[in-house]
C-alpha positions as CSV (number, residue, x, y, z in Angstrom):
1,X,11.6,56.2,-27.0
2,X,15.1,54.4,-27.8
3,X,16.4,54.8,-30.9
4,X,17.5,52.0,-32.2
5,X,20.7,50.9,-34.9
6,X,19.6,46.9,-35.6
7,X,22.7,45.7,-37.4
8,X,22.3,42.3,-39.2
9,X,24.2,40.2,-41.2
10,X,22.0,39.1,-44.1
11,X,21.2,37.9,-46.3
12,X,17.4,37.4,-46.4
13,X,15.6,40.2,-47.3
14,X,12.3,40.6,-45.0
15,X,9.1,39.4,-46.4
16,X,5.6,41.6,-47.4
17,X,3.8,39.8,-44.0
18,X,4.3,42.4,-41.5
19,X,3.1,39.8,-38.9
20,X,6.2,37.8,-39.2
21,X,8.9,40.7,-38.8
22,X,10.1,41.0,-35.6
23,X,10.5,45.2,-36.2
24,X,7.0,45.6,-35.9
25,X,6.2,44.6,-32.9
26,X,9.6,46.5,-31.4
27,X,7.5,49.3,-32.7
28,X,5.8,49.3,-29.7
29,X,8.8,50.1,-27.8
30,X,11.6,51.2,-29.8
31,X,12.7,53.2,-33.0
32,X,15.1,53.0,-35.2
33,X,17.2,51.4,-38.4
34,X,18.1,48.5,-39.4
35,X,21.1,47.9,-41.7
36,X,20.6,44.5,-43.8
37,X,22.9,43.3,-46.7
38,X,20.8,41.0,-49.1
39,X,21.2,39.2,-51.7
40,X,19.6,40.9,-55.0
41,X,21.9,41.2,-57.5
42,X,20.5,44.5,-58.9
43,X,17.4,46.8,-58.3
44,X,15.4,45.1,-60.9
45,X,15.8,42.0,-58.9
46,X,14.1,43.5,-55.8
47,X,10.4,42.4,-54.9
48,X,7.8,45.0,-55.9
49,X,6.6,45.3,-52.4
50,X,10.1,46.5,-51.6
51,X,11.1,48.3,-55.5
52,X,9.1,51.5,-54.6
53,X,11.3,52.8,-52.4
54,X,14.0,50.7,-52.6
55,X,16.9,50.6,-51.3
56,X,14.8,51.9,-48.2
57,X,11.5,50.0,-46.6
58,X,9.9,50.9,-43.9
59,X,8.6,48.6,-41.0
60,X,6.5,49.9,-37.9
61,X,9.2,52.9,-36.4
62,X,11.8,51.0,-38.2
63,X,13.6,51.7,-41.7
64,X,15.4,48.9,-43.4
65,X,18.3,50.3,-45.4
66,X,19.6,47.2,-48.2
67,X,23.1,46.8,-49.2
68,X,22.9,44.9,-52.7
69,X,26.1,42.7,-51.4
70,X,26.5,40.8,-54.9
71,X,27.0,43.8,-56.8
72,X,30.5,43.4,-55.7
73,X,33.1,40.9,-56.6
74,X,33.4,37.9,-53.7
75,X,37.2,39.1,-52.4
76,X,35.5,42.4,-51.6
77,X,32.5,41.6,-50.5
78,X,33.3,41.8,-46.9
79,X,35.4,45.0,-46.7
80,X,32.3,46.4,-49.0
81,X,29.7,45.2,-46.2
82,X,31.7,46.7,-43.8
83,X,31.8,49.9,-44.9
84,X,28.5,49.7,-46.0
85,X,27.4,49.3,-42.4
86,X,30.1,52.2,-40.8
87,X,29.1,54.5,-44.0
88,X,25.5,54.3,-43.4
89,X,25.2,54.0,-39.7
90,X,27.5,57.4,-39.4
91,X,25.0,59.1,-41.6
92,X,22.0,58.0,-40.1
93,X,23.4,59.4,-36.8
94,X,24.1,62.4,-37.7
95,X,20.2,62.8,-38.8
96,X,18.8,61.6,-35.4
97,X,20.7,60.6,-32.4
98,X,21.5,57.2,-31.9
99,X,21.0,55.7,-28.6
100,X,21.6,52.1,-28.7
101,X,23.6,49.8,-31.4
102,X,22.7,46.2,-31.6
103,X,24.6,43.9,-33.4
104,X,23.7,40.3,-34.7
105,X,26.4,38.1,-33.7
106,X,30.5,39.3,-33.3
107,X,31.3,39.0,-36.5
108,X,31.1,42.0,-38.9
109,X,27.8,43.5,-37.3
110,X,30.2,42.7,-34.3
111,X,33.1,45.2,-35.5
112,X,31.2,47.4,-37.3
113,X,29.2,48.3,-33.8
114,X,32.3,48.1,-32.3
115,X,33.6,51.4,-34.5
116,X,30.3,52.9,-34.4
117,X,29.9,53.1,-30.5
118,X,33.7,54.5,-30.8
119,X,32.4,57.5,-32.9
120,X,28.7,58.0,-31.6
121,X,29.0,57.2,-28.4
122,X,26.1,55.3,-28.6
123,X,26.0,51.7,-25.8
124,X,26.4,48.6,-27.4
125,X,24.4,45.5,-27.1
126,X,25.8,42.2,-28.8
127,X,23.3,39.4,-29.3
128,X,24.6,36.1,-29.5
129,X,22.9,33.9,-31.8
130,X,25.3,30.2,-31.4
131,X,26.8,28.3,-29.4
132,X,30.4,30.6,-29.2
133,X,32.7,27.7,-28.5
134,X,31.1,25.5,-31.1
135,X,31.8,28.0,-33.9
136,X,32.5,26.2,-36.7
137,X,33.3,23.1,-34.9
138,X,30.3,21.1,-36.0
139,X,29.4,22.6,-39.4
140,X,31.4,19.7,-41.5
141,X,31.9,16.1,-40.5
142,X,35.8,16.3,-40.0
143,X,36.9,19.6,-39.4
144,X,40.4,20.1,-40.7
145,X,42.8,23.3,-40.2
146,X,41.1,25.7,-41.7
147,X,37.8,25.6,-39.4
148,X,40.2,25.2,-36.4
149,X,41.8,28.9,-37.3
150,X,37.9,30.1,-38.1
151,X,37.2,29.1,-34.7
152,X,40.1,30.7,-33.0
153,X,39.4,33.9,-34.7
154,X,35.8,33.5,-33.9
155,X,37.0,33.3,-30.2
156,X,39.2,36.5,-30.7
157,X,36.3,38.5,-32.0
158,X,34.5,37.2,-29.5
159,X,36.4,38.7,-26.5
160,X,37.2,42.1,-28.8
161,X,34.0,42.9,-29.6
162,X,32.3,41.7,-25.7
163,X,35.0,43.7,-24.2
164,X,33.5,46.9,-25.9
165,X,29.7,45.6,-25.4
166,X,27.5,46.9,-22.9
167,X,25.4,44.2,-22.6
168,X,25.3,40.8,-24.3
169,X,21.8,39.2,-25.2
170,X,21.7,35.9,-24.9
171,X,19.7,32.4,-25.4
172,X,20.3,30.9,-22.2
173,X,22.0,31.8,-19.2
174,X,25.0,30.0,-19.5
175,X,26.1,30.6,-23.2
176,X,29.4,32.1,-22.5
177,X,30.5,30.1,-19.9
178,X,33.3,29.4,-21.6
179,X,34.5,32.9,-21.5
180,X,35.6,33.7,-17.8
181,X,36.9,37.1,-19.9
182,X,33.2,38.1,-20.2
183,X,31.6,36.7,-17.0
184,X,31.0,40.1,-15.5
185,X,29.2,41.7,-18.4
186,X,25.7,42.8,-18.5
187,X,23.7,40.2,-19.8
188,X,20.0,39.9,-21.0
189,X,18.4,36.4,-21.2
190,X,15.5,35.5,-23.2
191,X,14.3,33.7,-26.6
192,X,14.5,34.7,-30.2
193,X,11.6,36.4,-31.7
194,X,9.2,33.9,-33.2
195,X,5.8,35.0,-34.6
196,X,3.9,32.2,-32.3
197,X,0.4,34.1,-33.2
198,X,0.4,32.8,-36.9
199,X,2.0,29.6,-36.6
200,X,-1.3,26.9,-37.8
201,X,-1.7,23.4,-36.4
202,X,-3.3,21.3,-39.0
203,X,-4.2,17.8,-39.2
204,X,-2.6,15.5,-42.0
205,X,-4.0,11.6,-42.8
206,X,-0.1,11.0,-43.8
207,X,2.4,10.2,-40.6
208,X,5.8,11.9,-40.9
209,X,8.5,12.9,-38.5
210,X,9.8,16.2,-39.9
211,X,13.5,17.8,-39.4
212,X,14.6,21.3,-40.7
213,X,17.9,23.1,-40.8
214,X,21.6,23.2,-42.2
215,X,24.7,22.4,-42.0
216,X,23.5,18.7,-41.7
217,X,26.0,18.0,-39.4
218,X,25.3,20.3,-36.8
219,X,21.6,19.7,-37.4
220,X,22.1,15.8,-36.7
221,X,20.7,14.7,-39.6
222,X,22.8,11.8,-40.1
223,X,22.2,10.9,-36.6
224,X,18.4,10.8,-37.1
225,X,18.1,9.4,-39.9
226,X,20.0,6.3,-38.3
227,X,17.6,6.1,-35.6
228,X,14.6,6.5,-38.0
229,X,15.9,3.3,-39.8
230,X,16.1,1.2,-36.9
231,X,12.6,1.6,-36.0
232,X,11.3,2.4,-40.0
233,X,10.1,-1.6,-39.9
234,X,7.8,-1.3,-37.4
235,X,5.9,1.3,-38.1
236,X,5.7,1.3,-42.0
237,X,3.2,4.2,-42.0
238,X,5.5,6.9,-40.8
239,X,8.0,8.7,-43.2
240,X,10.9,11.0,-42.1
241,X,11.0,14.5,-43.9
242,X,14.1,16.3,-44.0
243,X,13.7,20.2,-45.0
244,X,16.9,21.6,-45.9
245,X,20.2,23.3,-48.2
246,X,22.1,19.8,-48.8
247,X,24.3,20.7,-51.4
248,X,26.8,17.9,-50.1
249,X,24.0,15.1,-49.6
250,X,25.7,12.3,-50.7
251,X,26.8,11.0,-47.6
252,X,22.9,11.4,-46.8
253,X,22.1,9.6,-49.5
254,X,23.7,6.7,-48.7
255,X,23.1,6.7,-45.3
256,X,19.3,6.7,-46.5
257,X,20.3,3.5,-48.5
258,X,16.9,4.0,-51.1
259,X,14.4,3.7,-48.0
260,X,11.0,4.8,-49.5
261,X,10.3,6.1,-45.6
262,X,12.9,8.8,-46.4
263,X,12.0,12.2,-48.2
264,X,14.3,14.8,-48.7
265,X,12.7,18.2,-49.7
266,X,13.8,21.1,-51.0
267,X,14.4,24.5,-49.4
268,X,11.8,27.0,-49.7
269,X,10.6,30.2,-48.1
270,X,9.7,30.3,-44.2
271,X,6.0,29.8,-45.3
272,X,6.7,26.7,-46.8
273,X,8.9,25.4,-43.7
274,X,5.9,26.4,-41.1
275,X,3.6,24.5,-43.6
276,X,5.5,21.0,-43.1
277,X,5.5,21.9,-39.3
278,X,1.7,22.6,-39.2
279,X,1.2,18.7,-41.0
280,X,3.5,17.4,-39.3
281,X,3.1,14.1,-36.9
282,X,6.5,14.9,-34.8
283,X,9.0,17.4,-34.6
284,X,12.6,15.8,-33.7
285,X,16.3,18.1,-33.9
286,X,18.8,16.0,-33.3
287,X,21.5,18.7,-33.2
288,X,25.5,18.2,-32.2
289,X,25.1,21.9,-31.2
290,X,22.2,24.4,-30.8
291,X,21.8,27.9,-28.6
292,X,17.6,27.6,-28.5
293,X,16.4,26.0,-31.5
294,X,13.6,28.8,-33.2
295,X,12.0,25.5,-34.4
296,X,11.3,24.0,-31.6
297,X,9.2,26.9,-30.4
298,X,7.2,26.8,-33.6
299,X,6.8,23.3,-33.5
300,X,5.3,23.6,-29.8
301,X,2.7,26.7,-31.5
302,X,2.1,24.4,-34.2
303,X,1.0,22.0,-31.2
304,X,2.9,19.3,-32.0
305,X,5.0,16.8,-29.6
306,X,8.8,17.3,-30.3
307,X,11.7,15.0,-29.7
308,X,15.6,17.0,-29.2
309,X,19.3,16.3,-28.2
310,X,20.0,17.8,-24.4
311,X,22.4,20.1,-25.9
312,X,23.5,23.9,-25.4
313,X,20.2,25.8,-25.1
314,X,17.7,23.3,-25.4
315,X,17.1,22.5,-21.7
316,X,16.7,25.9,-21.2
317,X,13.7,25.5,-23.7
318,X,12.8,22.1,-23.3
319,X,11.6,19.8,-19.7
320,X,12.4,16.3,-20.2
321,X,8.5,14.7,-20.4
322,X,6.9,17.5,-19.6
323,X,7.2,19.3,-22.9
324,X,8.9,17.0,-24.9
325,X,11.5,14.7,-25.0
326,X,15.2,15.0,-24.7
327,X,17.7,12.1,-25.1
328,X,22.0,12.5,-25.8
329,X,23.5,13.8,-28.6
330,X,25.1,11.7,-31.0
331,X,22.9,8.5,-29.1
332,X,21.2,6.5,-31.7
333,X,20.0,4.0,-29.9
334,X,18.7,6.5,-27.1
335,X,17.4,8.7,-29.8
336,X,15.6,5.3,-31.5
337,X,14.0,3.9,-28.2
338,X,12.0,7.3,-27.5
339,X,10.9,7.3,-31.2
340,X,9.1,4.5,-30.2
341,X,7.9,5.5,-27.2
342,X,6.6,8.8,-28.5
343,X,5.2,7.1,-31.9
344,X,3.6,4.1,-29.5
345,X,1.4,6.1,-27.6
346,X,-0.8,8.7,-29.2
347,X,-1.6,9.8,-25.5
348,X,1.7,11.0,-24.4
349,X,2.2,12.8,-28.1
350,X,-0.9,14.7,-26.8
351,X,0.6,15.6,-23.5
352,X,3.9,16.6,-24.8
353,X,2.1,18.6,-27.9
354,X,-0.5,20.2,-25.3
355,X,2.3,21.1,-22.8
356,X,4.3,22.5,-25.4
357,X,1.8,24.8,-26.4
358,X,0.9,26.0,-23.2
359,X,4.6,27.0,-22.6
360,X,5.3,28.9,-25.7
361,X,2.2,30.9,-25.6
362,X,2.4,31.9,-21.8
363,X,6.4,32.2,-22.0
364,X,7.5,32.8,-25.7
365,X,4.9,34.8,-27.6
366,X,5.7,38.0,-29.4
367,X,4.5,39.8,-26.4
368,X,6.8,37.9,-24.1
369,X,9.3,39.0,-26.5
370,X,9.0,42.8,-26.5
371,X,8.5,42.2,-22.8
372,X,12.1,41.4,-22.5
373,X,13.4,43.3,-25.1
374,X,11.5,46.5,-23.2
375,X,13.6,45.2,-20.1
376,X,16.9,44.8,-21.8
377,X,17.2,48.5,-23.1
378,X,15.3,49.1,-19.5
379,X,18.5,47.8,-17.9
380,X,20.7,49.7,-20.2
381,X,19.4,53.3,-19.8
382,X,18.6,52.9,-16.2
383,X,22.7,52.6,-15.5
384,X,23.0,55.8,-17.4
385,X,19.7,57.8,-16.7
386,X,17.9,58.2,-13.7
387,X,15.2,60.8,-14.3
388,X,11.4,60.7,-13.5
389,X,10.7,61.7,-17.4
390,X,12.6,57.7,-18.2
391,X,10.7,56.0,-15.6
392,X,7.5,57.1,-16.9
393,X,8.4,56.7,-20.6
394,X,9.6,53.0,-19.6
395,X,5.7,52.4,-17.5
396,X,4.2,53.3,-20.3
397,X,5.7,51.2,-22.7
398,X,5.8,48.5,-20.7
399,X,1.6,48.8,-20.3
400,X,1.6,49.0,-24.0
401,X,3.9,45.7,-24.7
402,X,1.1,44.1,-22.8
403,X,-2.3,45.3,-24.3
């Protein structure tokens, strides 16, 4: 079985529901650690379910090992992750073999893989989570000098680390397009994990178009929340929800202008989030930028018709009327007209809700899932191993990822 250095940027901590972690249904086909800076500020701090044997947890085959990254002063705090990560990921090495690093994003994970593989010899898969050439791009209204140089150096990292990568997962097929540097790179295409199995659909006598996520910019907020307030007159029974960190929301505010059909709520844990998708009447992301959009997938579990901008990933994701609705980014009015159309008619919000979950529990279940994470490290060992003892190992697993 692979063995398996998962190295993540943090901050979350995982939660006590094992059903919602993605490392135990990898369990099934991999082994391993997984390296996670979060965001307790001392032991004491730590949830109990975590506490006894803290700074440790075990999920499935896989160990968590925590970093508390607020112990140290904010100038440091990088350097100190980074070590933290190339400290610990040497040790746990030199226990039990590594075989594969995989790194969340190019970033720090990025480098710190990068020096790993140099020292372990381990292959190197880089997941990419964005949009690369958006980086920073859309995570402000006016983006001034400073986010321009983020985003060079994102682009930088970018090529450094994919030039060391053996293969780079990805959301949808052309997500580095942009990169003819990186064009010729292993890649592996398919979905983030999304724990579709637990995800409720629940019926709710209030009416409310819900949208989750931050920055707001990138999200679209402002952009739905125009549209909503062309059409709020004519159907006075809807309200729009917006679920999200706001800390700048003033602009939003006044955007909203007082309307009573606009509710801003307050971040929460990812139980709360699924909650408002299970009650909700709509789902609608109106992002400038977005790779896949994990909501969009719960929404369709939560069997719920959704409404998105054709950006990035999404058409990768989502068919134009078949399992939702896609209009242009930025496009109010566009955006406003297939409100109305989608709020009109209760029968195509049953055909886009039914389609929707159809698709996401034949093509992006947790099985589907380890299924293509199976096939990525699959595609990995099979360039460097050929033996009959691999082959079987992989047949096996595989028939397991599907019981």
């Amino acid at each position: 079985m692979t063995r398996l250095l998962y190295i993540l940027p943090g901050l979350v901590p995982p939660g006590s529901d094992s059903a919602l972690d993605k490392f135990t249904f990898l369990s099934e086909v991999a082994e391993g650690e997984v390296l996670l800076p979060v965001w307790f500020k001392s032991p004491d701090s730590v949830p109990p379910f975590l506490r006894e044997t803290f700074p440790v947890y075990r999920r499935g085959k896989f160990f968590y090992h925590f970093f508390l990254s607020f112990q140290v002063a904010k100038p440091l705090r990088r350097l100190a992750i980074l070590l933290f990560y190339i400290r610990c990921g040497l040790q746990l090495h030199r226990k039990k073999k590594i075989d594969v690093i995989m790194t969340y994003g190019t970033n720090l994970p990025g480098i710190a893989g990068v020096i790993l593989k140099w020292l372990t010899g381990a292959q190197l898969i880089v997941e990419i989570p964005g949009v690369p050439e958006d980086a920073f791009r859309y995570d402000v209204p006016h983006s001034g000098s400073r986010d321009r140089i983020k985003r060079l150096l994102s682009d930088r990292l970018l090529l450094l680390v994919g030039a060391a990568a053996d293969c780079f997962k990805l959301l949808y097929p052309w997500q580095l397009q942009k990169y003819p540097r990186l064009q010729k790179k292993k890649i592996a295409v398919f979905h983030d994990f999304v724990p579709i199995h637990i995800i409720a659909s629940e019926k709710s006598e209030e009416r409310f178009i819900l949208s989750a996520g931050y920055p707001w910019y990138r999200k679209g907020i402002d952009v739905l929340i125009r549209a909503f307030k062309l059409i709020a007159p004519g159907f006075p029974n809807y309200k729009l929800r917006l679920l999200g960190y706001y800390p700048d929301r003033e602009y939003l505010d006044k955007l909203a202008g007082g309307s009573p059909q606009i509710e801003f709520l307050k971040p929460g844990p990812y139980e709360l989030a699924l909650k408002e998708i299970a009650t909700c009447s709509v789902y609608a992301l109106a992002s400038r930028s977005e790779a896949m959009g994990r909501v969009l997938l719960e929404a369709m579990a939560a069997r719920k018709p959704i409404i998105a901008s054709a950006v990035s990933g999404v058409p990768y994701y989502v068919k134009d009327n078949d399992n939702g609705l896609l209009f242009e980014s930025e496009n109010v009015e566009e955006l406003s007209a297939k409100l109305v159309a989608l709020l009109s008619d209760s029968d195509l919000q049953d055909r886009l809700a039914n389609c929707g979950y159809k698709k996401v529990i034949s093509e992006y279940d947790e099985r589907s899932y380890v299924h293509s994470f199976l096939g990525m490290l699959q595609s990995l060992r099979s360039s460097s191993l050929g033996s009959h003892d691999h082959d079987e190992e992989l047949r096996v697993a595989v028939k397991n990822a599907h019981t």
